[in-house]
C-alpha positions in Angstrom: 0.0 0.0 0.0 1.4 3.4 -1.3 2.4 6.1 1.6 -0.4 8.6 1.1 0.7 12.5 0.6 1.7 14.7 3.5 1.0 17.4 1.7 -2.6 18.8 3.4 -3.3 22.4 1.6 -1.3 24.6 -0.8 0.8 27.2 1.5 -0.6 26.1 5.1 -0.1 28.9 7.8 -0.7 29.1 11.1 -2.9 27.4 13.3 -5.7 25.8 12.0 -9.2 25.6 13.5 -10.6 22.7 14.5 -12.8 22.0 11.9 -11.2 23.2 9.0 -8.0 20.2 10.5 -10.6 17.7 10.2 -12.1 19.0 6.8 -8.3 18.9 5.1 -7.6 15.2 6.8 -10.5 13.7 5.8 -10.7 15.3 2.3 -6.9 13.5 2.1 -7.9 10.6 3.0 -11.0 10.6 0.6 -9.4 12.1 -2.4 -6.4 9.3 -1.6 -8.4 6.5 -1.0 -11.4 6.7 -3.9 -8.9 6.7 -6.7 -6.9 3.8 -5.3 -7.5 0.1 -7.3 -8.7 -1.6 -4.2 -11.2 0.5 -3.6 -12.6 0.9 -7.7 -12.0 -2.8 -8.1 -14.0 -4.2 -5.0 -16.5 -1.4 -5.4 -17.3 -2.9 -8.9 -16.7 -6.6 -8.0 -19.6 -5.8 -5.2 -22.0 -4.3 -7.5 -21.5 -6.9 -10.1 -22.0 -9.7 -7.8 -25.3 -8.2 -7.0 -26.3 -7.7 -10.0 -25.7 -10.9 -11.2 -27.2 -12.4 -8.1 -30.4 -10.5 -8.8 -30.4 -11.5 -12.2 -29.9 -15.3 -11.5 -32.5 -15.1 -8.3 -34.9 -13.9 -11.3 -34.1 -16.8 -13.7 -34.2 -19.0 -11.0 -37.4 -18.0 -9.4 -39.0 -18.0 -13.2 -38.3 -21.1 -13.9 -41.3 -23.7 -12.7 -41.2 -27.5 -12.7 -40.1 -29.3 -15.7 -43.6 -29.9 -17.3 -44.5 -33.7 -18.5 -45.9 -33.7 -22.2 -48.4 -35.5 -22.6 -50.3 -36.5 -26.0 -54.0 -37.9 -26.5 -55.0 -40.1 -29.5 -58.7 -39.3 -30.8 -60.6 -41.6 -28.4 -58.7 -40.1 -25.6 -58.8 -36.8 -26.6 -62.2 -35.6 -24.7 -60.9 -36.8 -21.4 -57.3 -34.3 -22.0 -59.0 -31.0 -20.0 -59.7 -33.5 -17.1 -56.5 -35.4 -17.0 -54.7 -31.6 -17.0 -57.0 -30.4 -13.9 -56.3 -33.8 -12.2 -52.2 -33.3 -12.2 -52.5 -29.7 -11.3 -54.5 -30.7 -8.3 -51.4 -33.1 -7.5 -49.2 -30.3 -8.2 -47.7 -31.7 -11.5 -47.4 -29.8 -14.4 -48.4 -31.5 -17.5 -48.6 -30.0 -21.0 -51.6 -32.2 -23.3 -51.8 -32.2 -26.8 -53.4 -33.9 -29.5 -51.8 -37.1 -31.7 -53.1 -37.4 -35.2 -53.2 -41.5 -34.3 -51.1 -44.4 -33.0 -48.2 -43.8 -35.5 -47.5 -39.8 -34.3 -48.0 -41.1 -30.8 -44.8 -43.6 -31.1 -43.4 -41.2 -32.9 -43.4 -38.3 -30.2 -42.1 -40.7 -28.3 -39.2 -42.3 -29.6 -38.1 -38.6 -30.5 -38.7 -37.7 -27.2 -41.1 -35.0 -28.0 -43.9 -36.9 -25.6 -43.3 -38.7 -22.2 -46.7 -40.7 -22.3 -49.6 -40.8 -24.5 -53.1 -41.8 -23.6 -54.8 -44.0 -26.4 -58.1 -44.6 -24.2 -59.9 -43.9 -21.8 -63.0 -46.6 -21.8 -63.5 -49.1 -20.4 -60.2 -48.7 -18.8 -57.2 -45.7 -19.3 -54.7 -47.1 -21.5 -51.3 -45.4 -21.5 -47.9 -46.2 -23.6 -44.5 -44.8 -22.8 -41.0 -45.4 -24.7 -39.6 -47.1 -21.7 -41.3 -46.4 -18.1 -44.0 -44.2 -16.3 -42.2 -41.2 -14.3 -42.5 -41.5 -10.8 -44.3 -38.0 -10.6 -46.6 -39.3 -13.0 -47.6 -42.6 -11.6 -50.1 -40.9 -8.5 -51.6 -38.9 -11.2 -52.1 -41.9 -13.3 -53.7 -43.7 -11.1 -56.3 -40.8 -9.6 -57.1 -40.2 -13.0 -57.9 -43.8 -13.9 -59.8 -44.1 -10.5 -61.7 -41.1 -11.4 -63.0 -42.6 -15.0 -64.0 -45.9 -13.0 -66.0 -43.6 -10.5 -67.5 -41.5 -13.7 -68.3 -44.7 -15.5 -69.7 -46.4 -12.1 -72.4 -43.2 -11.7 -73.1 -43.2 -15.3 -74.0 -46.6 -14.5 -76.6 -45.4 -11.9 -78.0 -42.9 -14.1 -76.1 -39.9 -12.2 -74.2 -37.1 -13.8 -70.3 -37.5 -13.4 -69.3 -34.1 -14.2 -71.0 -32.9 -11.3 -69.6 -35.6 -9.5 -66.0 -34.6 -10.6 -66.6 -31.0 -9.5 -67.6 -32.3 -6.5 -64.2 -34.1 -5.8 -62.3 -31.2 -6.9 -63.4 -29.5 -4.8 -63.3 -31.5 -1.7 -60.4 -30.9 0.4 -59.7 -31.4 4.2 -59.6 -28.5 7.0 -56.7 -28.6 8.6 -55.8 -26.5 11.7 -52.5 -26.4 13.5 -51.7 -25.9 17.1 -48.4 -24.4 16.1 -48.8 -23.2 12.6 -45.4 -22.4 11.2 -45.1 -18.4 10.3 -45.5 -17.8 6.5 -41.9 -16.6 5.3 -40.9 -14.0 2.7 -39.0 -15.2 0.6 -37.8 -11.5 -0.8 -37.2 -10.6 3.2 -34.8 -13.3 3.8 -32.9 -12.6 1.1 -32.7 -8.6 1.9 -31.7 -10.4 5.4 -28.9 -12.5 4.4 -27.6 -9.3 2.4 -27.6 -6.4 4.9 -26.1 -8.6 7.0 -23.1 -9.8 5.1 -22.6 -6.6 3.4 -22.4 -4.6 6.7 -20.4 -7.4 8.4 -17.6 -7.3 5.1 -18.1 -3.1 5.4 -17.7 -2.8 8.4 -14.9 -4.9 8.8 -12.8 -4.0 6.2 -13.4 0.0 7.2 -12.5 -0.4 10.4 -9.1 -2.2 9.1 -8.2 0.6 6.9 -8.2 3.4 9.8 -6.0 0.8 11.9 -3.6 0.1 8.9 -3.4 3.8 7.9 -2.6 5.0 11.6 0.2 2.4 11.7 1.1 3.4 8.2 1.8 6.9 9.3 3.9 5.9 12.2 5.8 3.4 10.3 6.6 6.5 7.7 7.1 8.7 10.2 4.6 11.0 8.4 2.2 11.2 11.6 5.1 13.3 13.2 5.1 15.7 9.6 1.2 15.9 10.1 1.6 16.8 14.2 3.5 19.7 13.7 0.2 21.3 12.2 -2.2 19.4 13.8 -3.3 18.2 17.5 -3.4 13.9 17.7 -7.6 14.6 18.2 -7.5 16.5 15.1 -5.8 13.7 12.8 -7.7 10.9 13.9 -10.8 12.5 13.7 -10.3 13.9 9.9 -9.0 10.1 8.9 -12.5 8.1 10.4 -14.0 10.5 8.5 -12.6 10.5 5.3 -12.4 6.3 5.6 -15.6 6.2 6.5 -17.1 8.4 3.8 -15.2 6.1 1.7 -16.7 3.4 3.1 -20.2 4.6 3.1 -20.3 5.7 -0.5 -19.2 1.7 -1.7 -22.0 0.6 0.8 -24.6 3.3 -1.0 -23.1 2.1 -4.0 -23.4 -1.6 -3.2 -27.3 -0.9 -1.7 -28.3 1.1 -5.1 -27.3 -1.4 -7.6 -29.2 -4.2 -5.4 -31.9 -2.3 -4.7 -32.3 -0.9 -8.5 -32.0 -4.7 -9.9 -34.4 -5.8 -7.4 -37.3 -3.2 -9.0 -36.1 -3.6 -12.8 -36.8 -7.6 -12.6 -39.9 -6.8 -10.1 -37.7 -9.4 -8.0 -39.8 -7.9 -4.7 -43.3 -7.7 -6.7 -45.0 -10.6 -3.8 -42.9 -9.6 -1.6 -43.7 -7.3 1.7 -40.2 -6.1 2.0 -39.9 -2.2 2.5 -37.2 -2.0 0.1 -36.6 1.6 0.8 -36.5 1.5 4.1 -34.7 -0.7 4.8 -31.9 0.5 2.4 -32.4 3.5 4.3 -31.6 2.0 7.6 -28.8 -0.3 6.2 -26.7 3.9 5.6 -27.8 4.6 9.0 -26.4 1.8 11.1 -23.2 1.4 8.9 -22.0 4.9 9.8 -23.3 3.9 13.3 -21.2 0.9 13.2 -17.8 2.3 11.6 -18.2 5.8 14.3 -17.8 3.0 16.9 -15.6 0.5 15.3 -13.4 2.5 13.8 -12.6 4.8 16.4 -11.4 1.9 19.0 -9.8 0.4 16.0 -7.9 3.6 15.3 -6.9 3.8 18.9 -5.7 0.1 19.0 -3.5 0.4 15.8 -1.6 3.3 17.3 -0.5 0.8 19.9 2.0 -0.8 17.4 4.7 0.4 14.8 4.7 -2.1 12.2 1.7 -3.4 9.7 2.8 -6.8 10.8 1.5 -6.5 14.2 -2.0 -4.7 13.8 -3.4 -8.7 13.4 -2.6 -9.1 17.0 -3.5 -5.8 18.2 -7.4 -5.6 16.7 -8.2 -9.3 16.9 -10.4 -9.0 19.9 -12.4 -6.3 18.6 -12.4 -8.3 14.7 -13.8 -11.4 16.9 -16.2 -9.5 18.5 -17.9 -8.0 15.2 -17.7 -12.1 14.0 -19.6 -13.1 17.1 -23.0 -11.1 15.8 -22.7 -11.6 12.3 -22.2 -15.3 13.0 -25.7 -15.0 15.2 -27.4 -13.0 12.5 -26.9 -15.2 9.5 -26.8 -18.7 10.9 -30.1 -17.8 13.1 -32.8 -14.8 12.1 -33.6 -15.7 8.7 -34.8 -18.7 10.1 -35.6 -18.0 13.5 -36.4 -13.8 13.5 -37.9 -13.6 16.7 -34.8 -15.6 18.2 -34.3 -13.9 22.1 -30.8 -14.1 22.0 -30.6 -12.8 18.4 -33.4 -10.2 19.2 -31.1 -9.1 22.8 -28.4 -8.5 21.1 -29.4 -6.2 18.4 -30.1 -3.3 21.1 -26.1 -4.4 22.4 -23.8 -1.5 21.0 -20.9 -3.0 18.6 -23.7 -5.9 17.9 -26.6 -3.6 16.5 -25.0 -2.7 13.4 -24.8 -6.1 12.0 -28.2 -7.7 13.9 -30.7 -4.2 13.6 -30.8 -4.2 10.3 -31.4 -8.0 9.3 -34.3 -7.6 11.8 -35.6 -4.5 10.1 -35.6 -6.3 6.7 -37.2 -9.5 8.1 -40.0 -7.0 9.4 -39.8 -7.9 12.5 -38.1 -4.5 14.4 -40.4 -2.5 16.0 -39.6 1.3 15.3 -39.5 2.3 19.1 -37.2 -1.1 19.2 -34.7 0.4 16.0 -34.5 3.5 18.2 -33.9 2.1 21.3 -30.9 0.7 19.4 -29.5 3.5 17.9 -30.0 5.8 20.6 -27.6 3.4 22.5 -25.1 3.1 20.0 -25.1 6.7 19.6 -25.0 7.7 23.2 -21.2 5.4 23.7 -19.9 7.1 20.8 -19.0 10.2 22.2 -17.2 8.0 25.1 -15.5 6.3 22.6 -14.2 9.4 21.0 -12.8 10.6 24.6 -11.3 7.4 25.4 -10.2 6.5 21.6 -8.9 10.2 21.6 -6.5 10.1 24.8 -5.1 6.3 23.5 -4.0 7.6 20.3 -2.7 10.9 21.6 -0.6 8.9 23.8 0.7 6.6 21.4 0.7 8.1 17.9 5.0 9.2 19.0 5.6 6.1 19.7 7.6 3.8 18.4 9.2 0.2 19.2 7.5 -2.5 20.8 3.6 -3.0 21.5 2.3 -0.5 24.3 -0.5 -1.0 26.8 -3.3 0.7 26.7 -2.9 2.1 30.4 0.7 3.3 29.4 -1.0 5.2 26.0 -3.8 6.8 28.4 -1.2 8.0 31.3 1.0 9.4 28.2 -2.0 11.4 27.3 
């Protein structure tokens, strides 16, 4: 990875306020970071895989059962609208036509152009195939040829079997269930799985850039240029803001191309997903998520002095952001009232990743969205305190690992 520029404004003077330290840091690191190939090329491989994903979810989802062709000589042909309305009523799809006579009929199916063809249907239902009878088709095989006994038995009485037929059509048990099993959404489950791996690989590989770019500058020894203008609070700040403006325009990005395939293939068309908002709310809890994640990841990196050791140095707080994901995925699609799944989504560092699966499963409560974020929100400027007095104590130095309680009595 290059050494970005130390250069942070044409002719800088003086002491700079505040705000216009931050403004300059961040727009480095933006202006830096946009235009480098990681970020273009995994900004494009992410919209292209959804993309694709919506496209192939689409071909997927309109594509129904194989149907079985099936062909009716002249004396069977009268009974093909009943046979059809039989299989459908078994759930198999059949496609009838009509054979000319017994030579087109072996015909279709040596050429494979017909899987069974019915040459009669009185006194009995008289079927051929090239070889055997599918197994889907044998049940509607034999309903159908039970039916034409029961039609010719009430003939036989002097009743009327279509009526009859209707009758059995439409006769179907009433089932109720003590425990009936929640209808699921398909199109919500999927939005599920999504905001939760997108904002679990977002999040994640943010939060890494702000550690490896503070270590970075300390390895340089450009943090030390970049002091004699600025105060530690200053740099830090400016750089989670320009990463993480970074990272939220790849995650709008990323949300935009999913969400605009979605309602071009009218993938969400029976769906009750709130496509909007929760694309909405996906924004909202990254920038959440990185605020926190990034600022004690930032504080942690400036611990260490080489890129070799900033593995060691964030893997607690890398496990901790695996330990919800890992919930989210493996558990709420399936289960999206889980308790420990639905605890843990108002649990700040674990609401970025569990909050917004629950939103697009539709089962979040607006008071209980935020509840969450009004949490997550209130650490964050306790985070920026503590985060703040680390870094300041450790950004000069240089060697070995230091302790946290060394970096804060430094401060």
């Amino acid at each position: 990875m290059s050494t970005p520029s130390t250069r942070l404004s044409p002719a800088t003077t003086g002491e700079l306020s505040t705000g216009a330290a931050i403004r300059l840091v961040a727009g480095r690191e933006i202006s830096t970071r946009v235009r480098t190939k990681a970020f273009l090329w995994t900004t494009a491989l992410f919209v292209v895989a959804v993309v694709l994903g919506g496209v192939l979810l689409n071909a997927v989802s309109g594509q129904g059962p194989d149907a079985t062709h099936v062909g009716f000589t002249p004396d069977a042909s009268a009974a093909a609208s009943a046979f059809e309305a039989t299989a459908t009523g078994m759930g198999v799809t059949v496609e009838t036509s009509d054979v000319a006579d017994a030579a087109a009929a072996e015909k279709g199916l040596r050429d494979g152009d017909l899987d069974l063809v019915v040459t009669a249907v009185d006194p009995t239902l008289d079927v051929q195939v090239k070889a055997a009878v599918d197994q889907t088709m044998q049940p509607v095989l034999a309903a159908f040829a039970q039916q034409l006994a029961l039609a010719s038995a009430v003939t036989d009485l002097g009743g009327d079997p279509a009526d009859v037929s209707g009758q059995i059509a439409q006769a179907a048990p009433q089932v109720s269930a003590l425990e009936p099993e929640p209808a699921r959404d398909g199109g919500q489950i999927v939005a599920g799985y999504l905001a939760g791996i997108l904002l679990f690989i977002s999040l994640m590989t943010a939060g890494q850039l702000v550690a490896q770019g503070v270590v970075e500058e300390k390895s340089s020894r450009v943090v030390e240029l970049l002091l004699a203008t600025l105060r530690p609070a200053q740099l830090m700040a400016g750089k989670v803001l320009g990463i993480g403006v970074v990272g939220l325009l790849q995650v709008a990005l990323v949300v935009a191309a999913g969400a605009g395939t979605a309602t071009a293939l009218g993938l969400l068309d029976s769906s009750s997903l709130d496509l909007g908002t929760t694309a909405l709310w996906a924004l909202v809890w990254f920038v959440v998520g990185f605020a926190m994640y990034a600022l004690v990841l930032g504080a942690l990196g400036a611990l260490v002095s080489r890129q070799e050791d900033v593995g060691s140095v964030i893997g607690p707080v890398t496990t901790l952001m695996i330990v919800p994901y890992v919930i989210g995925i493996s558990i709420l699609p399936w289960d999206p009232t889980n308790s420990l799944a639905t605890s843990l989504s108002y649990v700040p560092f674990c609401s970025p990743m569990l909050m917004p699966m629950r939103i697009a499963l539709g089962v979040a409560e607006t008071w209980e969205v935020l509840l969450a974020l009004g949490l997550s929100i209130a650490l964050v400027p306790v985070l920026v305190w503590l985060a703040g007095r680390i870094y300041s104590g450790a950004v000069l130095h240089s060697g070995g690992r230091m302790k946290v309680r060394e970096a804060l009595r430094r401060a």
